[in-house]
VEXTOR-353295 format. One record per residue (C-alpha): residue in three letters; x, y, z; residue number from 1. Coordinates in steps of 0.5 Angstrom, whole numbers, plus 500, padded with zeros to 3 digits. Example, Ala and Ser with C-alpha at 12.3 -4.5 7.8 and 13.67 -1.06 7.14 Angstrom:
% residues 2
ATOM   aa    x    y    z    i
ATOM  ALA  525  491  516    1
ATOM  SER  527  498  514    2
***
This chain:
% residues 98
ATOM   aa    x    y    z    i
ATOM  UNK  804  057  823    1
ATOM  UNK  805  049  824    2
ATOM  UNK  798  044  825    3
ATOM  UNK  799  038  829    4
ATOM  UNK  795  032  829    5
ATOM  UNK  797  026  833    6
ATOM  UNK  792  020  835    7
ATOM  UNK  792  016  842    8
ATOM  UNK  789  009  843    9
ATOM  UNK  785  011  850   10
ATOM  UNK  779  008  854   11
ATOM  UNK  776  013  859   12
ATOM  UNK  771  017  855   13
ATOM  UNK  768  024  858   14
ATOM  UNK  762  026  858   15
ATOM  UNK  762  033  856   16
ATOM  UNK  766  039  852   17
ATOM  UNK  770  043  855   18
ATOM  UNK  774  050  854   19
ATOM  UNK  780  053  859   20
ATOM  UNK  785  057  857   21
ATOM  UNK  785  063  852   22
ATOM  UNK  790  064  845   23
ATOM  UNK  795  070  849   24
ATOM  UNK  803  070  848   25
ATOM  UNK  806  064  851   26
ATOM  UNK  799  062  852   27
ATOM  UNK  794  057  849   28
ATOM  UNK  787  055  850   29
ATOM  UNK  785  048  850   30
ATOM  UNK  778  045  848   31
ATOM  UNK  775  036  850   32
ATOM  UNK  770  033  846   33
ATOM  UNK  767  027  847   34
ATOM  UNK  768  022  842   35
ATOM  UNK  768  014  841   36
ATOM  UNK  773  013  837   37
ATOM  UNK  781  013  838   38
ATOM  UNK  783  020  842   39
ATOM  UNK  786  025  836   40
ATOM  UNK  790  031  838   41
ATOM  UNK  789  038  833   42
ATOM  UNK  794  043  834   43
ATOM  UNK  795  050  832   44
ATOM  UNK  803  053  834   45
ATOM  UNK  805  059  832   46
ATOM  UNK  812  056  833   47
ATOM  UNK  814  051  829   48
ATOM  UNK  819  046  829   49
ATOM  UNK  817  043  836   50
ATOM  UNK  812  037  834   51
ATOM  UNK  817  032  838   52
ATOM  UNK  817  036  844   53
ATOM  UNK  808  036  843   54
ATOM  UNK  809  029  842   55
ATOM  UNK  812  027  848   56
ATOM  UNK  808  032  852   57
ATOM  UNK  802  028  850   58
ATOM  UNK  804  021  851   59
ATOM  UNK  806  022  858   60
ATOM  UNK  799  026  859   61
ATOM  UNK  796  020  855   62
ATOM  UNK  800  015  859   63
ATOM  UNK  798  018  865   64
ATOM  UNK  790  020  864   65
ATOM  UNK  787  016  859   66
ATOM  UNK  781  020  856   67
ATOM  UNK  778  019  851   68
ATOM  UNK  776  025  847   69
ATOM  UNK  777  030  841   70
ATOM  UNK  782  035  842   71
ATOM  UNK  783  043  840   72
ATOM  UNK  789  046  842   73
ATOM  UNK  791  053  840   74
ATOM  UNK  797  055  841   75
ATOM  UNK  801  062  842   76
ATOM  UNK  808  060  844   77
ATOM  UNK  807  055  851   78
ATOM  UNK  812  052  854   79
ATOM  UNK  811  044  856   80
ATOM  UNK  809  046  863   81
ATOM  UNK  804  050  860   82
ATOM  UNK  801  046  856   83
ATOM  UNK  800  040  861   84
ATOM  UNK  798  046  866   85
ATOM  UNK  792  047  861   86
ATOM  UNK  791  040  859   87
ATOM  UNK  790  039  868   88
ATOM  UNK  786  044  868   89
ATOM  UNK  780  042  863   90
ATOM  UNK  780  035  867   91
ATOM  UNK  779  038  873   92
ATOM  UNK  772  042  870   93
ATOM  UNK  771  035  867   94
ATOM  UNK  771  032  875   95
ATOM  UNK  768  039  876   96
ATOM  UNK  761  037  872   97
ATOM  UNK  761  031  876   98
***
């Protein structure tokens, strides 16, 4: 088991948390909570080895969707494809709420 931690300088704050996902073999679930701070990133994997893959998956979400948040993530295996899958999918119930 391996825990994570990266920040982002990021500018568009959501409004409200949000939960999608479930911690499953080769799933995750992923929790945002508003901030108004710097975005922070807290990963929990259970494949360890992997953090410069989970960096690069995170800049690209970032580069592309600057949020700004608090960020859980509870991995059990997932691939990169899943892992921006899920980070996706909580954006869509953020533009859901609105």
């Amino acid at each position: 088991m391996e825990k994570l931690h990266f920040n982002f300088d990021t500018t568009d704050a959501i409004a409200k948390p949000v939960h999608v996902g479930v911690v499953a073999s080769g799933d995750l679930e992923v929790i945002f909570r508003p901030t108004d701070k710097k975005t922070e990133v807290n990963i929990v994997t259970g494949s360890d080895g992997f953090k410069e893959v989970w960096a690069n998956v995170l800049k690209r979400f970032f580069d592309r969707y600057p949020i700004q948040a608090n960020i859980e993530i509870n991995d059990f295996g997932s691939t990169p494809g899943v892992v921006n899958l899920r980070l996706t999918q909580a954006l869509e119930e953020l533009k859901d709420e609105k």
